[in-house]
Biopython code that builds the backbone (N, CA, C, O; Angstrom):
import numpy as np
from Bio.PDB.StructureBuilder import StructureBuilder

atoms = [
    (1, "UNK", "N", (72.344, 97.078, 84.907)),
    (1, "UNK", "CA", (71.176, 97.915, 85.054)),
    (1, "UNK", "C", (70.637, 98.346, 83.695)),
    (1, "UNK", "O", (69.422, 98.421, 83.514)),
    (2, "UNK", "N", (71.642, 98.672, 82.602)),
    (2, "UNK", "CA", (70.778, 99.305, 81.777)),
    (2, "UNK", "C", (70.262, 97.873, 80.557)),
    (2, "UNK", "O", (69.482, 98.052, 79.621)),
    (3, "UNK", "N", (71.026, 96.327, 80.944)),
    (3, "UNK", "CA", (69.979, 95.899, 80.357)),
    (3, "UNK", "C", (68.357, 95.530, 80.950)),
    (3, "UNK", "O", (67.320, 95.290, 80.331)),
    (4, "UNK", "N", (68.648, 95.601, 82.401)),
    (4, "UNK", "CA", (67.075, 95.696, 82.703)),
    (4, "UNK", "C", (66.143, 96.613, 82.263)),
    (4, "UNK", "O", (64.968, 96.250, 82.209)),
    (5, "UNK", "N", (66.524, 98.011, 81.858)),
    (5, "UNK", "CA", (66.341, 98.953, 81.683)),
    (5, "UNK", "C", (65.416, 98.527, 80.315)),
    (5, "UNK", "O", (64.186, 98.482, 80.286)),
    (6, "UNK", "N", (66.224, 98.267, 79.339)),
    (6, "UNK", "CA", (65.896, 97.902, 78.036)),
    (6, "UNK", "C", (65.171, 96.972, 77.707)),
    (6, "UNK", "O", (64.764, 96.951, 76.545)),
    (7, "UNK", "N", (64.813, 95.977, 78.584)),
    (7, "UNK", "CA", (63.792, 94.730, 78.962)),
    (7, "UNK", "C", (63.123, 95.586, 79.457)),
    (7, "UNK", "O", (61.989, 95.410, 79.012)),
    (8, "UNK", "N", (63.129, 96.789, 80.407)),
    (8, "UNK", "CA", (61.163, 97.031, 80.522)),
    (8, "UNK", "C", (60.696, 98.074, 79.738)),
    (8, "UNK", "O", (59.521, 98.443, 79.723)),
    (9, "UNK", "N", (61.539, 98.525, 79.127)),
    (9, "UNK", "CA", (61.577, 99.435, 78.014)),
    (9, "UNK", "C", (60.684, 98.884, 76.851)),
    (9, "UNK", "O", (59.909, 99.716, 76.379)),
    (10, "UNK", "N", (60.654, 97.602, 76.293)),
    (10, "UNK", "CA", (60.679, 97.065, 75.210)),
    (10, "UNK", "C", (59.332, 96.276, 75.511)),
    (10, "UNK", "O", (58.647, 95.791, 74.610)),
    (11, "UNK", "N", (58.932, 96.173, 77.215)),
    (11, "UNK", "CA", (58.236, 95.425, 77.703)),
    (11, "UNK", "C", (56.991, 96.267, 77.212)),
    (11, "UNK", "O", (56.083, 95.904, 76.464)),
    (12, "UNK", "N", (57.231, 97.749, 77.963)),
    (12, "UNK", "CA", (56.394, 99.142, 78.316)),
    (12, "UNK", "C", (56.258, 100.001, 77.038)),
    (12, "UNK", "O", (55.608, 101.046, 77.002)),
    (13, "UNK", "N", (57.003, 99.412, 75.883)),
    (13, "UNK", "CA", (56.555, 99.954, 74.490)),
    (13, "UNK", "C", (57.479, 101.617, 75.040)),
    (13, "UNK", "O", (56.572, 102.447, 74.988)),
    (14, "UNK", "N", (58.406, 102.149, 75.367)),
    (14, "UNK", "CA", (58.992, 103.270, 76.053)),
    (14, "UNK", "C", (60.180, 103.516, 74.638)),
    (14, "UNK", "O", (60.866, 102.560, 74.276)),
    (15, "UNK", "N", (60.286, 104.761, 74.004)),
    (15, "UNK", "CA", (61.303, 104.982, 73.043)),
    (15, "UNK", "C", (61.813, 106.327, 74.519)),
    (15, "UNK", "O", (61.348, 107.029, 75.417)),
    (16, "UNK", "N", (62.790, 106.012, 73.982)),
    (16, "UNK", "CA", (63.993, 107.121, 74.717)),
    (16, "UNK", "C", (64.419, 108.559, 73.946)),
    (16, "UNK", "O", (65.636, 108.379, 73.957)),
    (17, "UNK", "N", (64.301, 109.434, 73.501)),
    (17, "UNK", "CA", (64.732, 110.499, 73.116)),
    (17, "UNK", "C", (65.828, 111.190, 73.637)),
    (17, "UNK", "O", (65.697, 112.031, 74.525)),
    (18, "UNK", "N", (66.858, 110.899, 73.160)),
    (18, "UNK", "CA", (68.236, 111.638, 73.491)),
    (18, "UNK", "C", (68.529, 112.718, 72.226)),
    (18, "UNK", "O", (67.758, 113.001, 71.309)),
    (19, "UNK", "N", (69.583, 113.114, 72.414)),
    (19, "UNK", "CA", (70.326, 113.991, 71.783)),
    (19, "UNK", "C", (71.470, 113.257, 71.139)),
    (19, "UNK", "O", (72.231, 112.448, 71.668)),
    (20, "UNK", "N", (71.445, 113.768, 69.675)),
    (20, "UNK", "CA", (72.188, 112.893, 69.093)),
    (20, "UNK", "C", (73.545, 113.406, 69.114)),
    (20, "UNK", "O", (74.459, 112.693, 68.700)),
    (21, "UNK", "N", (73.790, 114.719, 69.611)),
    (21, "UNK", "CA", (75.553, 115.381, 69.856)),
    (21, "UNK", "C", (76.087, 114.345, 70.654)),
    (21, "UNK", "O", (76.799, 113.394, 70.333)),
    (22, "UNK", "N", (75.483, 114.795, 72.084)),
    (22, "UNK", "CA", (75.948, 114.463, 73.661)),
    (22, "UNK", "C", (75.335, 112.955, 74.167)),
    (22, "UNK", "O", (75.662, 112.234, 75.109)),
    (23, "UNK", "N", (74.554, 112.845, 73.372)),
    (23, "UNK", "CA", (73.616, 111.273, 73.883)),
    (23, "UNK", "C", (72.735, 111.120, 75.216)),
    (23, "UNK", "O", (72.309, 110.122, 75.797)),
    (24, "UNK", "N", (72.633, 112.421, 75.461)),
    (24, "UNK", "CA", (71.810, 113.360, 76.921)),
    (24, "UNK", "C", (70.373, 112.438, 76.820)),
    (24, "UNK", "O", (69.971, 112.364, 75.659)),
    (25, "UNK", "N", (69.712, 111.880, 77.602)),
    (25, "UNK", "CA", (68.272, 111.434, 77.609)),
    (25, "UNK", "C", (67.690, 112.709, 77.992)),
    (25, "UNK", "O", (68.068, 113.399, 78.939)),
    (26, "UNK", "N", (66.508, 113.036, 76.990)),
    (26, "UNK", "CA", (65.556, 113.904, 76.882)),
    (26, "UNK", "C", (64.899, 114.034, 77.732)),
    (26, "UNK", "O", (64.821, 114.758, 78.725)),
    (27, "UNK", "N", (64.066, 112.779, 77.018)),
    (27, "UNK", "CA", (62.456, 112.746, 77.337)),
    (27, "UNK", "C", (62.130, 110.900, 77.149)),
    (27, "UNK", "O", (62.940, 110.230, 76.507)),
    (28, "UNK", "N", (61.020, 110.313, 77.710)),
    (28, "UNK", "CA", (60.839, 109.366, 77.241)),
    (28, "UNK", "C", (59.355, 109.483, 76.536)),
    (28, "UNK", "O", (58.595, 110.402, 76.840)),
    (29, "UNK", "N", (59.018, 108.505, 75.598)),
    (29, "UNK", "CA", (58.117, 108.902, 74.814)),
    (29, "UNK", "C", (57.307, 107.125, 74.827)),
    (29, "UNK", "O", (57.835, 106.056, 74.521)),
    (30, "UNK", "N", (56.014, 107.375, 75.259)),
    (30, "UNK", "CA", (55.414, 106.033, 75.520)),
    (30, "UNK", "C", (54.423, 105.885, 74.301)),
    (30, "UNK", "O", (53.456, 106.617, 74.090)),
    (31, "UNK", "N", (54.824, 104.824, 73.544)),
    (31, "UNK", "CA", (54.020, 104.545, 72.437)),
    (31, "UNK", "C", (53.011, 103.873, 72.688)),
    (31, "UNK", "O", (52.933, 102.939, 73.487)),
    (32, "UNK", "N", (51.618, 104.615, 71.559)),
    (32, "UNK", "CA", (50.054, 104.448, 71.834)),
    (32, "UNK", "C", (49.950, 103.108, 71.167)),
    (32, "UNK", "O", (49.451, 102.151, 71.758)),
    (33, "UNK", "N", (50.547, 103.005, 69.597)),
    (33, "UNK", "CA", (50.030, 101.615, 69.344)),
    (33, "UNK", "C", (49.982, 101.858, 67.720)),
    (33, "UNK", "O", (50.038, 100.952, 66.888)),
    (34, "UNK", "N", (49.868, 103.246, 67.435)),
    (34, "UNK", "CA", (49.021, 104.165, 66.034)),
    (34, "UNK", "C", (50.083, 104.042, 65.492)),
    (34, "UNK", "O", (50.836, 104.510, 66.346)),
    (35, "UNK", "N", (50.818, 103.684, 64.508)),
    (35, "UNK", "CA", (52.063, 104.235, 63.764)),
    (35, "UNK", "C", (52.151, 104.902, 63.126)),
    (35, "UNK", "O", (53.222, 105.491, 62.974)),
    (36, "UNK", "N", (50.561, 105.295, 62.069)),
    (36, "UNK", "CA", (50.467, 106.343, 61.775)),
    (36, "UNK", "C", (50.329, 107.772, 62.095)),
    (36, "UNK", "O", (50.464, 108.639, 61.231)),
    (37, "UNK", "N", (50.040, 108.047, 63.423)),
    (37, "UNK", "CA", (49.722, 109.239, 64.101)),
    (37, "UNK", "C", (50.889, 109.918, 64.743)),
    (37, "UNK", "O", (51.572, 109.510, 65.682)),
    (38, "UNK", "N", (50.973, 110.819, 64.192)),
    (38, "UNK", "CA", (52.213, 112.234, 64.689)),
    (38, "UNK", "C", (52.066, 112.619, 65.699)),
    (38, "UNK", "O", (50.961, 113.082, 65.980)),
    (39, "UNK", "N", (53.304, 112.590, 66.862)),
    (39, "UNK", "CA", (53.823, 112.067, 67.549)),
    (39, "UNK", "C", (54.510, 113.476, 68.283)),
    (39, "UNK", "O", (55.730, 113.585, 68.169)),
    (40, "UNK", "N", (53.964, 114.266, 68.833)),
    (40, "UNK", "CA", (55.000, 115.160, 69.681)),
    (40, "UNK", "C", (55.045, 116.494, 68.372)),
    (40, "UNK", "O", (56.122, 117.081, 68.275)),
    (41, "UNK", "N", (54.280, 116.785, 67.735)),
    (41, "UNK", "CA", (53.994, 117.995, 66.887)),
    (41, "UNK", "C", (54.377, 119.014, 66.963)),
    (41, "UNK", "O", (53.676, 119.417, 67.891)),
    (42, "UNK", "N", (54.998, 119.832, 66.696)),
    (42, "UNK", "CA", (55.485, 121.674, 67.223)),
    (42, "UNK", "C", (56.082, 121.460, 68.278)),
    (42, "UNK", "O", (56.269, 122.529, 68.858)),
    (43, "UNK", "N", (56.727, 120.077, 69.163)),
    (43, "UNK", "CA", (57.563, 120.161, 71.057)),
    (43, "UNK", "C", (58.772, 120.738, 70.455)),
    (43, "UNK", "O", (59.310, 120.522, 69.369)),
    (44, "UNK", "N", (59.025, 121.413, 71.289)),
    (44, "UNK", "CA", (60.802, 122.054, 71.355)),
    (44, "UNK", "C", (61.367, 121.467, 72.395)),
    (44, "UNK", "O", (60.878, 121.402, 73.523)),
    (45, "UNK", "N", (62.196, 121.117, 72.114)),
    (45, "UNK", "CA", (63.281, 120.410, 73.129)),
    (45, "UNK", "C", (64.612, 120.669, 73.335)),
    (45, "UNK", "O", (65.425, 120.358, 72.464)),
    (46, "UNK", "N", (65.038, 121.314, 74.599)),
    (46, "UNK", "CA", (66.078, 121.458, 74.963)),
    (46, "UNK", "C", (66.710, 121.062, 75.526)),
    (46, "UNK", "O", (66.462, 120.757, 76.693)),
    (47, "UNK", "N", (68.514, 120.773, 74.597)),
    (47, "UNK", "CA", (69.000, 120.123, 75.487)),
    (47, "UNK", "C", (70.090, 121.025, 75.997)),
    (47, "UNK", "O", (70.697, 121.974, 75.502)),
    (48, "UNK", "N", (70.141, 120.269, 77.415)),
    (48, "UNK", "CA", (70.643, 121.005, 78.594)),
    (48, "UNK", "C", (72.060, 121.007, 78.565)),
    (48, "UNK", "O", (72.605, 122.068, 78.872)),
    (49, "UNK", "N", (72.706, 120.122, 78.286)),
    (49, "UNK", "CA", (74.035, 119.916, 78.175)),
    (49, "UNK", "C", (74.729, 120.219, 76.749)),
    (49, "UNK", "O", (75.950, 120.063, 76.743)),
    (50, "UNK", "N", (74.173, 120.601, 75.628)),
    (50, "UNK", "CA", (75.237, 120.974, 74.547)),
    (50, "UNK", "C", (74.550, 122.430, 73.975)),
    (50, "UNK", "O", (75.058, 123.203, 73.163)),
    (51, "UNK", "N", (73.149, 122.561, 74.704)),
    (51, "UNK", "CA", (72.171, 123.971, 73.934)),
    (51, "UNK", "C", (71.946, 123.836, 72.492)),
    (51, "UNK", "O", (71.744, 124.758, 71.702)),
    (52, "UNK", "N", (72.005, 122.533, 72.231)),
    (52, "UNK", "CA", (71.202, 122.522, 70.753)),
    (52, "UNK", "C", (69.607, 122.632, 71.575)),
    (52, "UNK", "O", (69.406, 122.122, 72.677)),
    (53, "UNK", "N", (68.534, 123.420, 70.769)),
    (53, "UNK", "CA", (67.318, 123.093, 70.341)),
    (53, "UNK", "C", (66.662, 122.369, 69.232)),
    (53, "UNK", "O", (66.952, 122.444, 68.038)),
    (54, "UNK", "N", (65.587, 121.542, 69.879)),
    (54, "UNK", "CA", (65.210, 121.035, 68.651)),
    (54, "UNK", "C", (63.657, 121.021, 68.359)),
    (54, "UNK", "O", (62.871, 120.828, 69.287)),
    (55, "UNK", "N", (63.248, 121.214, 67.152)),
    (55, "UNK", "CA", (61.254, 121.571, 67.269)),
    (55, "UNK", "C", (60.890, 120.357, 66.013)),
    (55, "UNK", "O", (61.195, 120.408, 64.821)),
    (56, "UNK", "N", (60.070, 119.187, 66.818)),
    (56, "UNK", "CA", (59.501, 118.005, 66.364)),
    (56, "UNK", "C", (58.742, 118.464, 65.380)),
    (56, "UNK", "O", (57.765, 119.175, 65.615)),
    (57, "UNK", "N", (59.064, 118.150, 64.290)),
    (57, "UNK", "CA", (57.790, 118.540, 63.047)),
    (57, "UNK", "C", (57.617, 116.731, 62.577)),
    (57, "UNK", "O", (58.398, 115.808, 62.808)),
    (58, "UNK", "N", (56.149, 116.718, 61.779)),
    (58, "UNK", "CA", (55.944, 114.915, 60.912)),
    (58, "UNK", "C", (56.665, 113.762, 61.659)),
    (58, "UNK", "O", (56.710, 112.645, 61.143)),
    (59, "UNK", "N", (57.105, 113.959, 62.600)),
    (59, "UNK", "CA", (57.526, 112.424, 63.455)),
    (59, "UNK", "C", (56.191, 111.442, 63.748)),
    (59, "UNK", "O", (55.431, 111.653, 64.693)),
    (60, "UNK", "N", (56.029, 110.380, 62.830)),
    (60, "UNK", "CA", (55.431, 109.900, 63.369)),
    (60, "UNK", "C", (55.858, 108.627, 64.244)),
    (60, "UNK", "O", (57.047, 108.350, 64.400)),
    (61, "UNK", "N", (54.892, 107.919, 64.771)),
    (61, "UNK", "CA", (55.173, 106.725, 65.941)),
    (61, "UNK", "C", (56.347, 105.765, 64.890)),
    (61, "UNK", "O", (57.555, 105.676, 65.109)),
    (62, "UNK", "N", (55.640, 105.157, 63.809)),
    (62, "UNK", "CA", (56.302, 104.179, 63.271)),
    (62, "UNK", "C", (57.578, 104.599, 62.209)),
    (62, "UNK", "O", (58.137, 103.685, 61.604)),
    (63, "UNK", "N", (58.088, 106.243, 61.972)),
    (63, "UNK", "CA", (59.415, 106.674, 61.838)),
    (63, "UNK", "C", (60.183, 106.522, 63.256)),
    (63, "UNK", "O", (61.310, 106.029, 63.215)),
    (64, "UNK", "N", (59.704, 106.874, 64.383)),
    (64, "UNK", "CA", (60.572, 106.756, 65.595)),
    (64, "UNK", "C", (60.805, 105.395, 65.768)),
    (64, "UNK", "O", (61.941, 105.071, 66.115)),
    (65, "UNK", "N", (59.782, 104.342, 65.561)),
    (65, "UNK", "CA", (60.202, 103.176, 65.923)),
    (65, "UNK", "C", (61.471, 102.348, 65.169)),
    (65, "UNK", "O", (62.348, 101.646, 65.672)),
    (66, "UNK", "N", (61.165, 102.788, 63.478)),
    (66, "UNK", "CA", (62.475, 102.549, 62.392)),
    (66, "UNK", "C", (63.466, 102.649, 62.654)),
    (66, "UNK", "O", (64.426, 101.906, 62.452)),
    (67, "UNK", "N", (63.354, 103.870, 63.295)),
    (67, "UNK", "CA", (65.188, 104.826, 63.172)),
    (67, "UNK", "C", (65.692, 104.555, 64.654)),
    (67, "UNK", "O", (66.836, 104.870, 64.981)),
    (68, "UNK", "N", (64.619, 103.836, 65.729)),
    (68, "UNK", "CA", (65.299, 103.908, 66.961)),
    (68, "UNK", "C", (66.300, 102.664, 66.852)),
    (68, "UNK", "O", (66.177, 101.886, 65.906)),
    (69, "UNK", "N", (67.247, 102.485, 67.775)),
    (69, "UNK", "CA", (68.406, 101.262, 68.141)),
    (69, "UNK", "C", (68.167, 101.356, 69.735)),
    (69, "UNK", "O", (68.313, 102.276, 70.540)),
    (70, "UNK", "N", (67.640, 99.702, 69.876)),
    (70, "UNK", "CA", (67.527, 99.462, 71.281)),
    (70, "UNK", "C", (66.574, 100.461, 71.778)),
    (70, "UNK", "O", (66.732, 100.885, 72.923)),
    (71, "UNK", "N", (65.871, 100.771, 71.257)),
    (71, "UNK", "CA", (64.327, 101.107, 71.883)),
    (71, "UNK", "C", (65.289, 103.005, 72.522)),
    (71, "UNK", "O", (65.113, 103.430, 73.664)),
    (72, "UNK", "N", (65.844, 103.474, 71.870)),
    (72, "UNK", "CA", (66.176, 104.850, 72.335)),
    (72, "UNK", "C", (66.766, 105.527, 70.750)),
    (72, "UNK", "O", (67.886, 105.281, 70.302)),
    (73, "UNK", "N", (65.641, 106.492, 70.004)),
    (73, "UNK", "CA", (65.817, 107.361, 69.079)),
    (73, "UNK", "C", (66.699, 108.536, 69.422)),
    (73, "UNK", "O", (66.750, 109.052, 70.539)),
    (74, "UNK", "N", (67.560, 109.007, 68.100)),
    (74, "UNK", "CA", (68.681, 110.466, 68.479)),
    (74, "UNK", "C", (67.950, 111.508, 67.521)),
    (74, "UNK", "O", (67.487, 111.342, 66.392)),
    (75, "UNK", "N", (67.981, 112.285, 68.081)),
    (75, "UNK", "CA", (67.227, 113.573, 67.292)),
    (75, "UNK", "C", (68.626, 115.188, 67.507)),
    (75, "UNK", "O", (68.371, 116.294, 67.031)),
]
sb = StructureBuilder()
sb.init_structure("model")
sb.init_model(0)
sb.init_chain("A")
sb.init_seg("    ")
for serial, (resi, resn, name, xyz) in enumerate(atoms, 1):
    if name == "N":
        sb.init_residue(resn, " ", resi, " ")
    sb.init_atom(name, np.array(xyz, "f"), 0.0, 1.0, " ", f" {name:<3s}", serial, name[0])
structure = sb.get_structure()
């Protein structure tokens, strides 16, 4: 399942946002196309399972795409 997952992931342009403690899936984040354009600005994100918070500052599309493995970034 989760390599189908990653085939429509990759299909659907879809980055995954987990947590980089617990490896918790966030959020999914559907990329526009812009690599230059910042990407989720001032979001706070909580995660549910370890209570880290986290507040997205300068992420843009084409840093998330760099740093992701297998189409799912850890923040």
């Amino acid at each position: 399942m989760n390599k189908e997952r990653t085939e429509l992931n990759k299909e659907l342009k879809i980055i995954e946002i987990r947590c980089k403690k617990c490896n918790k899936l966030m959020m999914n984040y559907y990329l526009s196309g812009d690599d230059s354009m910042i990407a989720l600005q001032n979001i706070g994100i909580k995660c549910d399972r370890c209570k880290r918070v986290m507040i997205l500052k300068k992420y843009t599309e084409g840093i998330m795409k760099e740093q992701s493995e297998s189409s799912s970034f850890r923040i």
